[in-house]
C-alpha positions as CSV (number, residue, x, y, z in Angstrom):
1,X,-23.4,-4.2,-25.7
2,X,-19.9,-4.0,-24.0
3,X,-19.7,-6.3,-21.0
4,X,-19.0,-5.0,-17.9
5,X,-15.7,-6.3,-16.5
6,X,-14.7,-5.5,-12.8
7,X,-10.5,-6.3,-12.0
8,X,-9.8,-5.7,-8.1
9,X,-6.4,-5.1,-8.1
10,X,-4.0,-4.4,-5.2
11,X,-0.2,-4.4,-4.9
12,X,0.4,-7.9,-4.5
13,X,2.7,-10.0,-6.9
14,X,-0.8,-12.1,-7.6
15,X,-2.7,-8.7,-8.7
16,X,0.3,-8.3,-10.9
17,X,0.4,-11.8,-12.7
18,X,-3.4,-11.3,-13.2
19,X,-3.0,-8.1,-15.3
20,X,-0.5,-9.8,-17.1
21,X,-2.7,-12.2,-17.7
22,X,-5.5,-9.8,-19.3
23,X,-3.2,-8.1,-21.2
24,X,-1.6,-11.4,-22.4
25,X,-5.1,-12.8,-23.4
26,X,-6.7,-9.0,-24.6
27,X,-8.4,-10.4,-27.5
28,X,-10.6,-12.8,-25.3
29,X,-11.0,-9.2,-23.3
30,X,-13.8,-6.5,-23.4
31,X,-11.4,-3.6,-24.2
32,X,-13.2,-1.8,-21.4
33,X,-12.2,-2.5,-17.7
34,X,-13.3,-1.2,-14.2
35,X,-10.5,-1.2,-11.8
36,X,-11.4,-1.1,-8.1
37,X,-8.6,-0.4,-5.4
38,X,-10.5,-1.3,-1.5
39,X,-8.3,0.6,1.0
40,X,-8.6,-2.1,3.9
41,X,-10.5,0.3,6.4
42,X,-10.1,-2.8,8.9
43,X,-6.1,-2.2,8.8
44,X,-6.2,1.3,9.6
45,X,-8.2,1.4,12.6
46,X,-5.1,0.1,14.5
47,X,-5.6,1.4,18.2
48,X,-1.8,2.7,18.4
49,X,-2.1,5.1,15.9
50,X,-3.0,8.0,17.5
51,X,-6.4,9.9,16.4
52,X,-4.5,13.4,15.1
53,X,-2.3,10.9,12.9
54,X,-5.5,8.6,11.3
55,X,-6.1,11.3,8.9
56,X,-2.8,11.6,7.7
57,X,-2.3,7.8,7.6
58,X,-5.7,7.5,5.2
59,X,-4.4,10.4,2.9
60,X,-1.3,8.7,2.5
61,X,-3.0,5.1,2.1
62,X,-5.4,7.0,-0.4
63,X,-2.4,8.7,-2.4
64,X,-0.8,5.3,-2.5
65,X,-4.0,3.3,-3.8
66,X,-4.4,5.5,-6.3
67,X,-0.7,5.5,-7.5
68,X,-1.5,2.1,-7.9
69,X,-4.6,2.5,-10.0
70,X,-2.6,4.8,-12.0
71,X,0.0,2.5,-12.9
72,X,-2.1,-0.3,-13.8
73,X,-4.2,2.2,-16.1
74,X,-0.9,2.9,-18.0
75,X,0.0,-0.3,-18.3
76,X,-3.7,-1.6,-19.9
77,X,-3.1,1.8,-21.9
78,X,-0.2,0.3,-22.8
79,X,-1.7,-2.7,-24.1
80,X,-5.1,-1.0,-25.8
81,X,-7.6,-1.1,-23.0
82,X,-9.5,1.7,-21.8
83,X,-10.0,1.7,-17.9
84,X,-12.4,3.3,-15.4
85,X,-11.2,3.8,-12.2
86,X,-12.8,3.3,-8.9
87,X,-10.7,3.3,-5.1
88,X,-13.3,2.6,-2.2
89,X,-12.7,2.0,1.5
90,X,-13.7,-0.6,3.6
91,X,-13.5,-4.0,3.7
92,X,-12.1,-5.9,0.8
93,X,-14.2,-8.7,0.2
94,X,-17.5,-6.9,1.3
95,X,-16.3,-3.7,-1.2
96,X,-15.9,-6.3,-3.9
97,X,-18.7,-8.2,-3.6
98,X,-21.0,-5.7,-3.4
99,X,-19.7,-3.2,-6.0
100,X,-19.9,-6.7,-8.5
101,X,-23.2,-6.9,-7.2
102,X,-25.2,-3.4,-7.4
103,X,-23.2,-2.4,-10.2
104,X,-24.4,-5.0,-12.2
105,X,-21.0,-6.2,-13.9
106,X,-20.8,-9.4,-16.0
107,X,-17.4,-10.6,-15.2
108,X,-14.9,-10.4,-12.8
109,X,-11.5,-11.4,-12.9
110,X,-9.4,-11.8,-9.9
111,X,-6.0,-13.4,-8.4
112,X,-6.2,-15.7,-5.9
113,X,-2.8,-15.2,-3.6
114,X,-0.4,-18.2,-3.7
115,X,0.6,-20.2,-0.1
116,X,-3.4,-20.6,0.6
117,X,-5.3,-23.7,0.6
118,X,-8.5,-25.3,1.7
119,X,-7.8,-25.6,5.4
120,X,-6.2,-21.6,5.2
121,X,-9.1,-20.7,3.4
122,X,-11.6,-22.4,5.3
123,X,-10.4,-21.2,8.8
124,X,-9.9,-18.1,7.4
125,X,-11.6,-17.1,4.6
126,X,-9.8,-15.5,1.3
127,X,-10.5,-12.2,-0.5
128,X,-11.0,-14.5,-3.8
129,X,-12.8,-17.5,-2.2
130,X,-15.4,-15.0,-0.9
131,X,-16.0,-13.2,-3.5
132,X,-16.0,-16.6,-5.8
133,X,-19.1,-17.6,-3.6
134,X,-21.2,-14.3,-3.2
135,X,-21.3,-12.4,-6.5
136,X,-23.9,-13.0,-8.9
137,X,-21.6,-12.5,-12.1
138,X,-19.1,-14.9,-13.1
139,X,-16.0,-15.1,-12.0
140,X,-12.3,-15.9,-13.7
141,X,-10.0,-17.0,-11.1
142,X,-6.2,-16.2,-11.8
């Protein structure tokens, strides 16, 4: 049986490191992964953009994500993987968790963004930390 491997990625320097990562340790890799883009519904429901204009700015946030997903596809390509897809909207870490979660993967592998820490993270929460603590999978950590 192939494991199931879920990689959230977005366009962050960390998300970048971590697929250099994979692709730097492939052989310890399923060659399978599932990518998942989360468009931060939270960040577009700003109140000053007006309501004609939300549509627009979701198209263009949807185009973009999955420019990204695109990219990072070539680039595991690149390097022998085979990818699924997946863009979602909504709330990162709730998106994450819970796609990890009903979808039954075995691993997931995620960056944790530099210039955190505990107090950071324990005030605010993280992406990573939340995830780390609510999926029922493991989890590697970049």
């Amino acid at each position: 049986m192939i494991p199931k491997i879920l990689v959230p990625i977005d366009d962050s320097p960390t998300s970048q490191k971590t697929i250099d990562s994979i692709i730097k340790s492939k052989e310890h890799f399923a060659k399978h992964l599932t990518l998942l883009y989360v468009i931060n519904s939270t960040q577009l429901a700003y109140r000053m953009i007006p309501e004609f204009q939300v549509d627009m700015v979701k198209e263009n946030a949807t185009r973009a994500g999955r420019n990204l997903l695109e990219r990072t596809d070539a680039k595991l390509k690149e390097a022998g993987f085979t990818n699924e897809l997946m863009l979602e909207f909504g709330e990162p870490r709730d998106i994450i968790t819970h796609t990890a979660n009903v979808q039954e993967f075995q691993l997931l592998v995620i960056g944790r963004h530099e210039g955190g820490g505990e107090i950071r993270d324990v005030l605010f929460g993280s992406v990573a930390n939340h995830v780390l603590h609510n999926v029922r999978c493991p989890v590697l950590l970049f």
